[in-house]
C-alpha positions as CSV (number, residue, x, y, z in Angstrom):
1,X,0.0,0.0,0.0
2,X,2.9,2.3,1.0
3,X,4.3,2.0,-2.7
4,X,1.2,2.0,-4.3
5,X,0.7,5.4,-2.6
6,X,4.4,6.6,-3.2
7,X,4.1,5.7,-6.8
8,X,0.9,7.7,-7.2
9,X,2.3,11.1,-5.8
10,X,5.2,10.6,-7.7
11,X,3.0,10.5,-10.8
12,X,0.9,13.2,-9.2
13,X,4.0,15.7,-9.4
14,X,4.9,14.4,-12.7
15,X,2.0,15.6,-14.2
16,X,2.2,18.5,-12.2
17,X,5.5,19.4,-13.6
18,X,4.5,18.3,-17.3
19,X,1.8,20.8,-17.0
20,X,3.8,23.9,-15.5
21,X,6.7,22.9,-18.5
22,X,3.7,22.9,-20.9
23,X,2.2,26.4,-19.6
24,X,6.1,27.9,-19.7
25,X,6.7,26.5,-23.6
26,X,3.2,28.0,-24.5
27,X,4.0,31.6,-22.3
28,X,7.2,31.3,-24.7
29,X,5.6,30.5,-27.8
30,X,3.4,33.4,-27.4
31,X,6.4,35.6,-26.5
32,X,8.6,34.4,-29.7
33,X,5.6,36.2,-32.1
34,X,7.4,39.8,-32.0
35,X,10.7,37.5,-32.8
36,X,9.2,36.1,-35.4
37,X,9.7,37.8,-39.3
38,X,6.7,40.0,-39.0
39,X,5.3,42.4,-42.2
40,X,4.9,45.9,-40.9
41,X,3.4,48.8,-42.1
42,X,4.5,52.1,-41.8
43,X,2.5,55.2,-43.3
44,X,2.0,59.1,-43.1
45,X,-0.6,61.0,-44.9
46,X,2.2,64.4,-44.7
47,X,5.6,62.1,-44.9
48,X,7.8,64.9,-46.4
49,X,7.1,67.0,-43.2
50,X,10.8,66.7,-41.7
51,X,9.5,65.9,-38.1
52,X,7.3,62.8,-39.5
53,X,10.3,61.7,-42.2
54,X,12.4,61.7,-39.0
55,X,10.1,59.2,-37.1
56,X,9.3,56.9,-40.4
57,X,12.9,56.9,-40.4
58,X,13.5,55.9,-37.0
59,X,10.7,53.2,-36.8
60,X,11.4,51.7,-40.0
61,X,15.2,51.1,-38.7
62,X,13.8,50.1,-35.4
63,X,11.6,47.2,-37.2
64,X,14.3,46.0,-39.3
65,X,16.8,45.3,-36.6
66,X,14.0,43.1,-35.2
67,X,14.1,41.4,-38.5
68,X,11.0,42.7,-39.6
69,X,9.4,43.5,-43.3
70,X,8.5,46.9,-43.4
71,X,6.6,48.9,-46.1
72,X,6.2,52.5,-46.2
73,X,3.3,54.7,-47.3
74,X,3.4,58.8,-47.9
75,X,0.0,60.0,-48.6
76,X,1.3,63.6,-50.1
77,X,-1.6,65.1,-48.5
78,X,-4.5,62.8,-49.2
79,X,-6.3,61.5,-46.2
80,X,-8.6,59.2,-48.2
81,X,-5.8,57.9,-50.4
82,X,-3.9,56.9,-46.9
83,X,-6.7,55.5,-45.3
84,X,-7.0,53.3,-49.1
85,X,-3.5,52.2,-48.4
86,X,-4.0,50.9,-44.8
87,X,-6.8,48.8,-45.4
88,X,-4.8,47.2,-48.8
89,X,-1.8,46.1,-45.7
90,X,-4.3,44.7,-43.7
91,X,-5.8,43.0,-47.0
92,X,-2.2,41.4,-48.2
93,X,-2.1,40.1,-44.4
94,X,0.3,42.7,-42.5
95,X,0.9,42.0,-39.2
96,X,0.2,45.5,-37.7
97,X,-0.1,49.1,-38.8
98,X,1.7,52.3,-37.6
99,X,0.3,55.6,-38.2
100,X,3.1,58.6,-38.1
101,X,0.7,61.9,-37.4
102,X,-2.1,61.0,-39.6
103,X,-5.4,62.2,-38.0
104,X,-6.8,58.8,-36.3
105,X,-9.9,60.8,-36.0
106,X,-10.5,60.5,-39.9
107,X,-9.2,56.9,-39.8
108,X,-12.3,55.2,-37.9
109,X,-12.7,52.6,-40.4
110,X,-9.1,51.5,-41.0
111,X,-8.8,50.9,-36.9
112,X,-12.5,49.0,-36.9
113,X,-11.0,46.8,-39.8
114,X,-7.4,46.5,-38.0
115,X,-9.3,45.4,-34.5
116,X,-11.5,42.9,-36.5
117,X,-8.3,41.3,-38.2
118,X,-6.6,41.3,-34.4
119,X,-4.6,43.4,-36.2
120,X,-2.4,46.1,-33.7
121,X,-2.4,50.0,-34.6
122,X,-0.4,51.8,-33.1
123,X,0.4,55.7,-33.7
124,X,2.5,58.6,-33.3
125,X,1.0,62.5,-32.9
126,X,-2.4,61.1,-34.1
127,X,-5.1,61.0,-31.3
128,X,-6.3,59.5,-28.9
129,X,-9.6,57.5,-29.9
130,X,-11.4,54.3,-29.7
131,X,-10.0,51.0,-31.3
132,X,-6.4,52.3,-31.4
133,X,-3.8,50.0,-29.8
134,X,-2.0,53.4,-28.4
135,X,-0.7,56.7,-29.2
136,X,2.8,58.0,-28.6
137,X,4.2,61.6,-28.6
138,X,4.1,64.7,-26.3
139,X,1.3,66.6,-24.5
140,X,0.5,68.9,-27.0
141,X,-2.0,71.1,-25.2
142,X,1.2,71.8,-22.5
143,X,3.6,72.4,-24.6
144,X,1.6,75.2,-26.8
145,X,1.2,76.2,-23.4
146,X,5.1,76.4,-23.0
147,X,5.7,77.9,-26.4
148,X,2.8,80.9,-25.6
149,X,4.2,81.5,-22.3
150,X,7.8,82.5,-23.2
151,X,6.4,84.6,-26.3
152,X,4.3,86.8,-24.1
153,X,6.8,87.1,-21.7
154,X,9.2,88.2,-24.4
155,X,6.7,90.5,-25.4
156,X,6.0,91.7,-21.8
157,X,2.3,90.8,-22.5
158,X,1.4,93.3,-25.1
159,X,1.5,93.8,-28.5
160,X,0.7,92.2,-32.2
161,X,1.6,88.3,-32.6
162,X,0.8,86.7,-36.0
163,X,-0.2,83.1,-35.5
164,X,0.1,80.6,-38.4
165,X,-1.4,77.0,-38.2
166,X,-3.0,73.9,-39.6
167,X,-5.1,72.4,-37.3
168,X,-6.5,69.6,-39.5
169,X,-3.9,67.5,-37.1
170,X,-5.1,66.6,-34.0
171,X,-1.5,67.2,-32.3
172,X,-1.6,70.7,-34.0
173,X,-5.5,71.6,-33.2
174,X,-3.7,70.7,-29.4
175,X,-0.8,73.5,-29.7
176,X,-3.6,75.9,-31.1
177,X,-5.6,75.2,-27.8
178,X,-2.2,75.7,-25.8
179,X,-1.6,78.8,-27.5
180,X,-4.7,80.7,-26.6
181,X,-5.2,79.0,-23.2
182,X,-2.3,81.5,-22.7
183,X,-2.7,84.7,-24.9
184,X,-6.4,84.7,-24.3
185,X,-5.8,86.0,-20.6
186,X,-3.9,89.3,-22.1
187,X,-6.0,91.9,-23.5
188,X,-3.3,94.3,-24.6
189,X,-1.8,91.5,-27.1
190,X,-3.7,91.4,-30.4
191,X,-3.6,88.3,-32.5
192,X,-4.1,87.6,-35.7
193,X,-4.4,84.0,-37.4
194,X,-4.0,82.5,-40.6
195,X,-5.1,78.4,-41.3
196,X,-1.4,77.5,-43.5
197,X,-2.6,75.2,-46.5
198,X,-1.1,71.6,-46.9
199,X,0.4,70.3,-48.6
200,X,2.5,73.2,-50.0
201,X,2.6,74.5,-46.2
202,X,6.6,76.0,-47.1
203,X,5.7,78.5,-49.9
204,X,2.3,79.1,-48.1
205,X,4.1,80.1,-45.3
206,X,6.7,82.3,-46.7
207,X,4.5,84.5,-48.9
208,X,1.9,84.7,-45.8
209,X,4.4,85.9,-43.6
210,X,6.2,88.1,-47.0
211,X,2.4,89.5,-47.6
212,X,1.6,89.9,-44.3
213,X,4.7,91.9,-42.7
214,X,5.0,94.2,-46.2
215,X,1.5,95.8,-44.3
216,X,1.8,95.5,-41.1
217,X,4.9,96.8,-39.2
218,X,3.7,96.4,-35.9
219,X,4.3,92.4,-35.5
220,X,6.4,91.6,-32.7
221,X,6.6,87.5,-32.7
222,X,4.9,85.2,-35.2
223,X,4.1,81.8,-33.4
224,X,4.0,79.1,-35.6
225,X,2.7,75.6,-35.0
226,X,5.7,72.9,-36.5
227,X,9.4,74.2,-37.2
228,X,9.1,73.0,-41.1
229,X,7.0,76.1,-41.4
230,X,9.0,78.0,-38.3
231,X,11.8,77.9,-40.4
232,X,10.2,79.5,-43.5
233,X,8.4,82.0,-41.5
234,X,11.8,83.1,-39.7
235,X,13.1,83.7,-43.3
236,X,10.4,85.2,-44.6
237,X,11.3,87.7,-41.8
238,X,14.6,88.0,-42.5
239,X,14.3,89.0,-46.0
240,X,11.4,91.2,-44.9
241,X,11.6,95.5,-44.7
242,X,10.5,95.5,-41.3
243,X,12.8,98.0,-39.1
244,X,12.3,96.1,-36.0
245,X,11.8,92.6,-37.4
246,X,9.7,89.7,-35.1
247,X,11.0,87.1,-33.7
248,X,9.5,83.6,-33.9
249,X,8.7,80.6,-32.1
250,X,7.5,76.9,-32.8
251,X,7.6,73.3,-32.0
252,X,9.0,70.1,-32.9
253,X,13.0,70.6,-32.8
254,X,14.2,69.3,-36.2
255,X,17.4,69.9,-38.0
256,X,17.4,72.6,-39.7
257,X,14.9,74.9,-36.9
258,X,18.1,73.9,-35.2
259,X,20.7,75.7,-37.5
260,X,18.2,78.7,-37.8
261,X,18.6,79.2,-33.5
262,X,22.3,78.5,-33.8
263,X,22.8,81.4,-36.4
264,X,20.8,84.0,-34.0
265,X,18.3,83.9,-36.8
266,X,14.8,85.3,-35.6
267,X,13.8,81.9,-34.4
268,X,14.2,81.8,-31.1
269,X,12.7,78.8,-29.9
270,X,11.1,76.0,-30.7
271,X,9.7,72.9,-28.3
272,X,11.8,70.0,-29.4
273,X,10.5,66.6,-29.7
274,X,12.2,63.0,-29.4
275,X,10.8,61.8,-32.1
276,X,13.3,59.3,-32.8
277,X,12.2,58.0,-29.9
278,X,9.3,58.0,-30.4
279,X,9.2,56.1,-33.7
280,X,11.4,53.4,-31.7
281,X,8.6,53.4,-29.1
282,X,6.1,53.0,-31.8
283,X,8.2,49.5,-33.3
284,X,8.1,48.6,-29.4
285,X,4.7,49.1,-28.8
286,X,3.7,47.0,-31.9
287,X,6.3,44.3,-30.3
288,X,4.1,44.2,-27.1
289,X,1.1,44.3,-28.8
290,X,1.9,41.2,-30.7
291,X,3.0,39.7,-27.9
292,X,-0.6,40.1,-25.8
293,X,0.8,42.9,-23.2
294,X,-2.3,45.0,-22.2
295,X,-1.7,48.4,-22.5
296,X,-2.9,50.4,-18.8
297,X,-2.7,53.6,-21.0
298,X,-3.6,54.2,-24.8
299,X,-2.0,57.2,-24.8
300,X,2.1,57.8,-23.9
301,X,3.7,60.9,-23.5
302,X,7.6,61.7,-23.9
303,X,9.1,64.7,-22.5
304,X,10.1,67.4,-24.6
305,X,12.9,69.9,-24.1
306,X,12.8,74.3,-24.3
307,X,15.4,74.8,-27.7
308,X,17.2,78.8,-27.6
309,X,20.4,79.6,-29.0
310,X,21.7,78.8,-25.3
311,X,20.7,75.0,-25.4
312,X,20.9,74.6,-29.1
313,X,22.8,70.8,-29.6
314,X,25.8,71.3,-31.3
315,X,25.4,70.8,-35.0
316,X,24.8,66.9,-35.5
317,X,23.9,65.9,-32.0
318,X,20.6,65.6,-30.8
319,X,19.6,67.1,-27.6
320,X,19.6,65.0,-24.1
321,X,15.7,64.5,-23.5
322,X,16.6,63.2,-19.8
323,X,18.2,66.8,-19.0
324,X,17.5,69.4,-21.0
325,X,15.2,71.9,-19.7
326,X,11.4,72.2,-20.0
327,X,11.1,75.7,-18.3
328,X,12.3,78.7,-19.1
329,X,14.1,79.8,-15.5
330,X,16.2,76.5,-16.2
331,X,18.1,77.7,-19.6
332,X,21.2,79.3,-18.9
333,X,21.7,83.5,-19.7
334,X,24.7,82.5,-22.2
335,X,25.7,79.7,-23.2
């Protein structure tokens, strides 16, 4: 009886371990998917915009290093002709979808077919809404807020500030929001706006600003809502007749915004963005996605850093997002 009962618990933890080595080998399996060679797609409906280039860029390198297929998309402008394109990946069997700043707002019935095919889409600068596996990029609202805040106090609260925009994109429609959130509470500033038209956004810009400054004198900044158009807005000002010419500032920190703030040019300062990082996030959230992690939050912020001439990267570097400084009373008098 004694080995009769011996022999059973000894097949009673046999089984027991059999099952656990099962459950571990099938937790493993399920982890291996991101390893495996996965077909990515990755599309913008604006993807000559430098900031979005930059994060295509980033995330296709990102899913290649995991071994992965990637296909790119650039909609030149045309929502519908994007939103054509996403559901043709889903139709040739793509794994998942990543969406750099196209408006996930207009994109309803690419994320209802994406969810239906167990299909993850994930997105940069694009909204928060339902069906989305998550979005990734910086608290827009805030950092309009940021960018408002140290033109006023420039301006010492008063005077004429030309605002140019396109708030078609949801990260964009946020700055605008930031932006008068702050000027709204001075009533010796007067604003006026102008809606930039995209695509063609660079030559819009520079003959609004060129037009605009020819008849009116009395502009003391021009705040603009992406650096691709900062950047022809500060030259429009520097070829302009004015006397006492504007200065300018903006958002997303790319490349050549950077060059125009290390030349003293008039942009002064633009809200710089990691969006290499955030394309990297973007592959990694499709990694997790793949692999069954629930996401607690649909929507992930990165910190963004305050750009002058006196915490300007040198030319080539890329500023450090753990250090640089988010307020103003943080960036050194000289540099």
């Amino acid at each position: 009886m004694r080995i009769a009962g011996t022999l059973g618990r000894m097949f009673s933890i046999a089984a027991a371990l059999a099952v656990t080595a099962s459950l571990g080998y099938g937790t493993a399996c399920a982890a291996l998917k991101s390893q495996s060679k996965l077909k990515v797609a990755i599309f913008s409906v604006n993807a000559a915009s430098p900031t979005i280039h930059t994060m295509i860029d980033s995330a296709t390198a990102a899913a290649k290093a995991r071994g992965w297929i990637v296909e790119t998309y650039d909609g030149n402008g045309d929502q519908v002709a994007t939103n054509n394109q996403a559901n043709e990946f889903i139709t040739r069997g793509f794994n998942a979808l990543i969406n750099i700043a196209s408006d996930n707002h207009q994109m309803g019935s690419v994320i209802a077919n994406a969810d239906r095919h167990h299909i993850p889409f994930v997105s940069t600068f694009s909204g928060l809404v339902p069906g989305i596996t998550v979005d990734i990029g910086s608290n827009n609202v805030a950092d309009g807020v940021f960018s408002a805040s140290a033109l006023v106090a420039r301006i010492n609260g008063q005077g004429h500030v030309l605002k140019l925009n396109w708030t078609v994109l949801p990260a964009l429609a946020e700055r605008d929001a930031g932006f008068h959130a702050v000027v709204g509470e001075y009533k010796n500033i007067k604003v006026t706006e102008m809606e930039i038209k995209v695509p063609g956004q660079v030559d819009d810009t520079f003959k609004k600003v060129t037009d605009y400054l020819e008849g009116h004198k009395d502009v003391k900044a021009i705040w603009m809502g992406w650096d691709e158009v900062g950047v022809a807005a500060a030259r429009a000002v520097q070829e302009s007749h004015s006397t006492d010419k504007p200065f300018v500032v903006s958002m997303d920190g790319n490349e050549a915004a950077f060059d125009m703030i290390r030349e003293g040019s008039p942009l002064w300062l633009t809200v710089a963005y990691n969006v290499r990082g955030m394309g990297v996030k973007a592959v990694q959230a499709v990694a997790d996605a793949v692999d069954g992690k629930k996401f607690e939050e649909r929507q992930i912020y990165l910190k963004p850093c305050l750009i002058t001439k006196a915490t300007v990267p040198a030319k080539g570097q890329e500023p450090d997002f753990k250090t640089c400084p988010l307020y103003t009373a943080d960036i050194p008098s000289s540099k």
